[in-house]
C-alpha positions, 0 to 999 in steps of 0.5 A: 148541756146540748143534746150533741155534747150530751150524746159525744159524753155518753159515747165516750162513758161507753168506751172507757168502760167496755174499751172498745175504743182503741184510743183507751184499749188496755194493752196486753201485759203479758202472762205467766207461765204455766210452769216455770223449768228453768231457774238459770236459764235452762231447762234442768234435767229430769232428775235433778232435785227439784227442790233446788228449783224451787229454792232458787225461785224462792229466792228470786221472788224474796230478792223481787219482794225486797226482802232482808239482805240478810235472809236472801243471803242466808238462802243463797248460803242453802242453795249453794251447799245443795248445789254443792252436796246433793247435786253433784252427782246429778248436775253437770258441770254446766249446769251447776256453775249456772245455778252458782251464777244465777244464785251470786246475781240475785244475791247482789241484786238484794245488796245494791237495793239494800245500798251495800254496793261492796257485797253487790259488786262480789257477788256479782263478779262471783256470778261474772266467774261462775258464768264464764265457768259455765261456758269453760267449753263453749259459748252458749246461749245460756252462759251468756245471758249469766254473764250479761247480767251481773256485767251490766250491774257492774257497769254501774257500780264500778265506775267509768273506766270498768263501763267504757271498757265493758259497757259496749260488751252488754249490747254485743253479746245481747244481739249475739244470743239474738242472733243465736236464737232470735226468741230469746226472752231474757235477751230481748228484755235486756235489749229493751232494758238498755234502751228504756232506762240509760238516757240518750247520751248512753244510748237510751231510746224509750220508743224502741224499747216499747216497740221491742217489748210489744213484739217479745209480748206478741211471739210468746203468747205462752207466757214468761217466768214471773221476773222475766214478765215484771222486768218487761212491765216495769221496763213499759212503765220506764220509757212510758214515764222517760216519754212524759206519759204518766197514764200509761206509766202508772199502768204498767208499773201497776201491772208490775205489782200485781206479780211483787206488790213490794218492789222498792222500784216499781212503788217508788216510780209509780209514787214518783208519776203521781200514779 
């Protein structure tokens, strides 16, 4: 081996490990919050029971684990009693429907990865009711984003007439909320969710979505809810693998799992790349 070869693989040994090179610089996957306040969108009140918060996150993170249907169910049966018995004197009327939708979603997303797409498309119509009941006064930021997201399952479950009549409602009421609050996390991942994962035809754009994904990580230096960062890593991991990149798809679908080490989706694409 000439000396030159030899010195360029000692320079490129060195980059690789130190990442001082920019061309194999690990990007910043984002970080959790130090605390996470608000299970359905907003903030609760300061006297709100606090055990519902953490049964709804319990439940989040069971349905983000791929936990049993049937035991998500059954906690989605506890948090719904509590909501309806302890709270109701505490809660407002907008926040407890809210808490009913955000429990209803979950809850459906645990049955369509369980392939019981008739009890996902209840709960998640429950949970399109429960959100509009929760804007009952008015259209708000929270109250759309529970209705953007069991909408945007059901556009997927319910056929081609219910996602030619809906489907051009989701990408609408996202850049409302935008347009309302510019900072919007859970937003301007839906955003990016719509351009990473449908293919072109349906509007998909896996460059856009990377680029929309590196600025929301880049304005919230603060962190993201647990789900809220796996849902931006996992939807890196998409467009990079929808652009042939398997290095960097691998990448980030690993950093999804370091937060739900058994997530069907993300262990099922890291396998598919070869990752």
């Amino acid at each position: 081996m000439n000396s030159v070869r030899k010195a360029l693989l000692i320079l490129l040994y060195l980059a690789l490990v130190s990442g001082s090179s920019p061309l194999f610089a690990f990007p910043d996957t984002g970080r959790l919050l130090q605390t996470e306040n608000a299970p359905a969108g907003r903030v609760l009140p300061a006297d709100t029971d606090p055990t519902i918060s953490s049964a709804l996150y319990s439940l989040r993170d069971a349905v983000y684990m791929n936990a049993d249907p049937s035991l998500v169910e059954a906690r989605a049966a506890l948090i719904i009693q509590a909501i309806s018995d302890s709270s109701a004197r505490i809660l407002d009327e907008t926040d407890r429907q809210l808490l009913l939708a955000r429990t209803a979603f979950l809850a459906g997303r645990a049955f369509n990865e369980a392939g019981l797409k008739e009890k996902a498309i209840t709960s998640f119509e429950n949970a399109v009711d429960h959100a509009k009941a929760a804007m009952a006064s008015g259209e708000d930021v929270p109250g759309i984003m529970a209705l953007v997201r069991p909408l945007s399952e059901l556009c997927l479950l319910k056929g081609t007439a219910f996602l030619l009549s809906n489907g051009p409602l989701i990408p609408r009421y996202t850049r409302q909320v935008l347009d309302m609050d510019p900072r919007n996390r859970a937003a301007a991942i839906t955003f990016a969710s719509s351009k990473a994962y449908p293919p072109g035809i349906f509007g998909g754009n896996p460059k856009e979505a990377i680029a929309v994904l590196e600025k929301l990580i880049a304005e919230h230096p603060e962190g993201f809810e647990k789900d809220e960062l796996f849902d931006i890593r996992a939807c890196f991991g998409t467009a990079y693998a929808k652009l042939g990149d398997k290095a960097k798809a691998a990448l980030w679908f690993k950093a999804a799992l370091e937060l739900y080490p058994k997530n069907n989706y993300a262990l099922t694409e890291l396998e598919r790349i070869g990752g």
